[in-house]
C-alpha positions as CSV (number, residue, x, y, z in Angstrom):
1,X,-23.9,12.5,-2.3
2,X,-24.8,9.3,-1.0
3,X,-25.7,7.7,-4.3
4,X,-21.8,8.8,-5.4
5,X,-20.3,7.2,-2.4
6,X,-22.5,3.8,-3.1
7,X,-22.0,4.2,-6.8
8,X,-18.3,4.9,-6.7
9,X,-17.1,4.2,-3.4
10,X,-15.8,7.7,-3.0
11,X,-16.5,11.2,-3.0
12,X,-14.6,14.8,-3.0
13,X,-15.4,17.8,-1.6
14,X,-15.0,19.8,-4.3
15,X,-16.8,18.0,-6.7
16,X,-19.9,17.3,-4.4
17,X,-20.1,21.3,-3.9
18,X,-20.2,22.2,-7.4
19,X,-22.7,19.2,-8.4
20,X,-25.2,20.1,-5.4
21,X,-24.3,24.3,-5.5
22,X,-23.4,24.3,-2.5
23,X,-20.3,25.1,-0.2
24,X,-17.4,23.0,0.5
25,X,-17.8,23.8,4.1
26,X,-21.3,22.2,3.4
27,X,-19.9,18.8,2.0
28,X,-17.5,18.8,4.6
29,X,-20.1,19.4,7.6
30,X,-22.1,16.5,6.2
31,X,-19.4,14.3,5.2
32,X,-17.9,14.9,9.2
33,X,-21.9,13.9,10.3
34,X,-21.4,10.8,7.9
35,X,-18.4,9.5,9.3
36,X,-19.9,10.0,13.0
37,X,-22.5,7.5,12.0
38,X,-19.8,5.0,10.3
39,X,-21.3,5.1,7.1
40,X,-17.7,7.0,5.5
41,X,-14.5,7.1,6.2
42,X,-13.0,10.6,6.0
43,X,-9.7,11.1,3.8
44,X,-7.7,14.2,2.6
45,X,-9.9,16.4,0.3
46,X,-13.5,14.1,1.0
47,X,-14.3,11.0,2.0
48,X,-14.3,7.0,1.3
49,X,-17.6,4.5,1.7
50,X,-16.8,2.3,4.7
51,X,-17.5,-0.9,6.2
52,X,-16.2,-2.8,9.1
53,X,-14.3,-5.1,6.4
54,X,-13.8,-4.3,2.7
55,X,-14.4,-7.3,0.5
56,X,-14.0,-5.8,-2.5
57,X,-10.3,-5.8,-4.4
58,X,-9.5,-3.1,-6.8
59,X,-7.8,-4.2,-10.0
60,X,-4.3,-3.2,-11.2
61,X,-5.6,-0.2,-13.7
62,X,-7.6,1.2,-11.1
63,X,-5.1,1.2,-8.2
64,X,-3.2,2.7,-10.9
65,X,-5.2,5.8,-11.2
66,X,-5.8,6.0,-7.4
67,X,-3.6,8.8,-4.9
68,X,-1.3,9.0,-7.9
69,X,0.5,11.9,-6.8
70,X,0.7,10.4,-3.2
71,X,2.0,7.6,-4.0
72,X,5.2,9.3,-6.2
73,X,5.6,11.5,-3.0
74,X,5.7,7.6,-1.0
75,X,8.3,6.1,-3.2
76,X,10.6,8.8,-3.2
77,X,10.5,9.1,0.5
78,X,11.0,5.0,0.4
79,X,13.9,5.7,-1.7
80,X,15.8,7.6,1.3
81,X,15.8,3.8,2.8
82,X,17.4,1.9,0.0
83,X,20.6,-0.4,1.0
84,X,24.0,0.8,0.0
85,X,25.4,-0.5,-3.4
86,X,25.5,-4.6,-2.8
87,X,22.2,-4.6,-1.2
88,X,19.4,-6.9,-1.7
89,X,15.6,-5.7,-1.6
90,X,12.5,-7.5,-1.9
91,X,10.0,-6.5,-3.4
92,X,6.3,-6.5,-3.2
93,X,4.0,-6.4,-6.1
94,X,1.5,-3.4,-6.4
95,X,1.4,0.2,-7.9
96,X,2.9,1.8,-4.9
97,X,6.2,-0.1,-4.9
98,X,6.4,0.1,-8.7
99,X,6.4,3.6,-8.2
100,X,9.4,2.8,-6.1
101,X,11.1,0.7,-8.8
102,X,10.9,3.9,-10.4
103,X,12.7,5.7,-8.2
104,X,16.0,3.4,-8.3
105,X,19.0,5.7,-9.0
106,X,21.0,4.5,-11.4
107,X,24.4,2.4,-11.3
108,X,23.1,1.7,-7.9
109,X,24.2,-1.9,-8.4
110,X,21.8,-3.3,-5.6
111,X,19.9,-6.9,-6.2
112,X,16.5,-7.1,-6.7
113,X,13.9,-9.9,-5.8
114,X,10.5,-9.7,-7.1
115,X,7.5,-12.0,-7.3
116,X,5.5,-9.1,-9.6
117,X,5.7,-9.3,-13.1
118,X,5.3,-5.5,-13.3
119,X,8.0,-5.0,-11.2
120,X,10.1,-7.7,-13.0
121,X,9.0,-6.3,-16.5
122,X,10.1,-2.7,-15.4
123,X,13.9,-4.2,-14.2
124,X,13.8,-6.0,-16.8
125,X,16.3,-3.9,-19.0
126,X,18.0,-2.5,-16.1
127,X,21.7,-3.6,-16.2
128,X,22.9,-2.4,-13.3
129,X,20.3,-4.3,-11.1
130,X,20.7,-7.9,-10.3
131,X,17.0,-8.9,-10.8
132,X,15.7,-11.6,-9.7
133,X,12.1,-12.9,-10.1
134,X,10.2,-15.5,-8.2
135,X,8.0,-17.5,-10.1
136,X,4.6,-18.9,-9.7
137,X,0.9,-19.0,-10.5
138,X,0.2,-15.0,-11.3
139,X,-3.1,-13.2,-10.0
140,X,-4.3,-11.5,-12.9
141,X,-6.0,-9.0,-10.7
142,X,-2.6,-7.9,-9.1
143,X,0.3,-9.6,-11.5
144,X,1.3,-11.1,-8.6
145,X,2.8,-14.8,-8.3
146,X,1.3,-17.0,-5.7
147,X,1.3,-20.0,-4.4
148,X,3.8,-22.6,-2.1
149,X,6.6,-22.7,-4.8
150,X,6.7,-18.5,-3.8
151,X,6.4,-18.8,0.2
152,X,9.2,-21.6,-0.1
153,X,11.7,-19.4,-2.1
154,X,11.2,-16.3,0.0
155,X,11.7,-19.1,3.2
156,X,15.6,-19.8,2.3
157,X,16.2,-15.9,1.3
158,X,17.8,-13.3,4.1
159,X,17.3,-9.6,2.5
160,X,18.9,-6.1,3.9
161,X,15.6,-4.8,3.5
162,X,11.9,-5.4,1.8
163,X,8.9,-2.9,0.9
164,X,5.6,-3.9,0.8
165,X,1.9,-2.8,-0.3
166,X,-1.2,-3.1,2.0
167,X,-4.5,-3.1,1.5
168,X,-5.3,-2.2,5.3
169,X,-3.3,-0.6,7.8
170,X,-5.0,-0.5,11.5
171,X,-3.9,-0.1,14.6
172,X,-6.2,-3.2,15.5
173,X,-5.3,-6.1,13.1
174,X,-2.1,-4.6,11.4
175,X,-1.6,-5.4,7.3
176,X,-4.6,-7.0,5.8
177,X,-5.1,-7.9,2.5
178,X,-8.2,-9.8,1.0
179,X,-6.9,-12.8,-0.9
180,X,-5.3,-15.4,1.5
181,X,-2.8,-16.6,-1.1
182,X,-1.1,-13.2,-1.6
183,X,-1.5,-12.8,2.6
184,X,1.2,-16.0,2.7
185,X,3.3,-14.4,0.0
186,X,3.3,-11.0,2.1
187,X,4.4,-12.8,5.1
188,X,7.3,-15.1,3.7
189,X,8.7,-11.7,2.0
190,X,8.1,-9.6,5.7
191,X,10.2,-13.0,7.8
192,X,12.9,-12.9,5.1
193,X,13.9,-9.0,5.5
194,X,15.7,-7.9,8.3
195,X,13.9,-4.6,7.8
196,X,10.5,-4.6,6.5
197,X,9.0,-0.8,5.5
198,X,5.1,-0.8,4.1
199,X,3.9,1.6,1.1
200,X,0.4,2.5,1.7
201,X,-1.2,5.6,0.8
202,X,-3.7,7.6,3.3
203,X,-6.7,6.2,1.6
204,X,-5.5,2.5,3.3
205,X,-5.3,3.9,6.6
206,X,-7.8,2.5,9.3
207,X,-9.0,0.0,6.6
208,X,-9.2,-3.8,7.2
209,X,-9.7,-6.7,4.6
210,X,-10.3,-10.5,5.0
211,X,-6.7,-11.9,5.9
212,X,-3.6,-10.2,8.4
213,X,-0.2,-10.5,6.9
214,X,1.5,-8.9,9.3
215,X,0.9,-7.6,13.1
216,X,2.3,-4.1,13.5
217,X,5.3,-5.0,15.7
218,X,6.7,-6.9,12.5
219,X,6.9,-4.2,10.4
220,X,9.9,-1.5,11.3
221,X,8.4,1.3,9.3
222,X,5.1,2.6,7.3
223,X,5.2,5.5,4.6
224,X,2.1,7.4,3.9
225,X,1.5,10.6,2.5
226,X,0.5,13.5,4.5
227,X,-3.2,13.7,4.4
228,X,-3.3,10.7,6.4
229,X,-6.2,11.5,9.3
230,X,-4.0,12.7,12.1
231,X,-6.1,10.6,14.3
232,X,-5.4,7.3,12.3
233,X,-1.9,8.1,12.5
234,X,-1.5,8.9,16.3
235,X,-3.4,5.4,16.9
236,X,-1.3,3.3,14.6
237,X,2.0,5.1,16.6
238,X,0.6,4.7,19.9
239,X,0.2,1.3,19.2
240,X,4.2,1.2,18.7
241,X,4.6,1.7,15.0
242,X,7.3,4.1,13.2
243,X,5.1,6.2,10.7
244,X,6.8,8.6,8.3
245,X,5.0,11.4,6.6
246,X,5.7,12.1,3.1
């Protein structure tokens, strides 16, 4: 089980007890013994490798194929908060607010601002949204634009509300993220919104990377899905933040 975690950087419960024969009750009990020593961090239906700051950024195709379902069940929960018809939304590059692009009714007539090209390429057709795109050099690990051309357009823009991805959420540095270019662009779009709302699935939850974008007390709300640890959760609202289960 250990070799899975360090090999893939995660592990289930259900298919550690049918590898090793044993019973999920097993997997669980160890995986519960694991996390008391630090070495995991426990999430719905097994558990995550852990260390006191992740380094490592997935790619685009594999954030894809990670908490799929949760994140669907995110966005349309983040689609109850959507401006009236004339609104204006920024949006955050990343799979979870794509999934929310998704989930834009149509004729809704709002105006959309986007520095990732996903995002852009999926509005792209859409006729009823007033899309525009912010340009600059594009990560090809996230398809997001960076850079000080970016931070300066998001500077002179006043949004009704934006969304936003997160690597980490913790109750002890707030929204982290590991590349310091995206960080900036994460904290223009956050000081441009009058409401700010973060997309992060449970799997982000008590996670930190390199570089804060945002403290808590900036961010009016954070949808996650409901097999966040109810411990995480309680922390991250005691600290003062509005968490919504979906």
């Amino acid at each position: 089980m250990t070799e899975r975690l360090g090999r893939d950087g995660r592990v289930s419960v259900g298919d550690a007890a049918r590898d090793l024969g044993v019973s999920g009750e097993t997997i669980r009990r160890d995986l519960d013994a694991l996390e008391r020593h630090g070495l995991v961090r426990r999430v719905h239906g097994g558990a995550v490798a852990r260390s006191a700051v992740q380094a490592t950024e997935l790619g685009l195709s594999d954030r894809e194929e990670r908490s799929g379902r949760e994140k669907l069940r995110i966005a349309a929960a983040a689609a109850e908060h959507l401006p009236a018809d004339g609104g204006t939304v920024l949006v955050d590059a990343g799979t979870s607010t794509a999934a929310l692009v998704e989930q834009l009714p149509v004729g809704s007539s709002l105006t959309v601002v986007t520095h990732g090209t996903v995002v852009a390429a999926m509005l792209s057709r859409r006729e009823d949204v007033d899309l525009v795109v912010v340009g600059g050099r594009v990560r090809g690990r996230t398809a997001a634009a960076v850079g000080s051309d970016v931070v300066s357009t998001y500077a002179r823009l006043r949004a009704d509300v934006a969304f936003l991805g997160a690597n980490g959420v913790s109750a002890e540095r707030g929204l982290t993220t590991p590349d310091f270019d995206e960080a900036a662009v994460k904290r223009s779009v956050v000081a441009a919104a009058r409401r700010s709302i973060v997309l992060a699935d449970s799997s982000k939850l008590d996670t930190e990377y390199l570089v804060t974008f945002a403290a808590l007390d900036a961010i009016d709300l954070l949808i996650t899905d409901d097999g966040a640890d109810p411990d995480h959760v309680a922390r991250l609202r005691d600290a003062g933040l509005e968490v919504q289960l979906a």
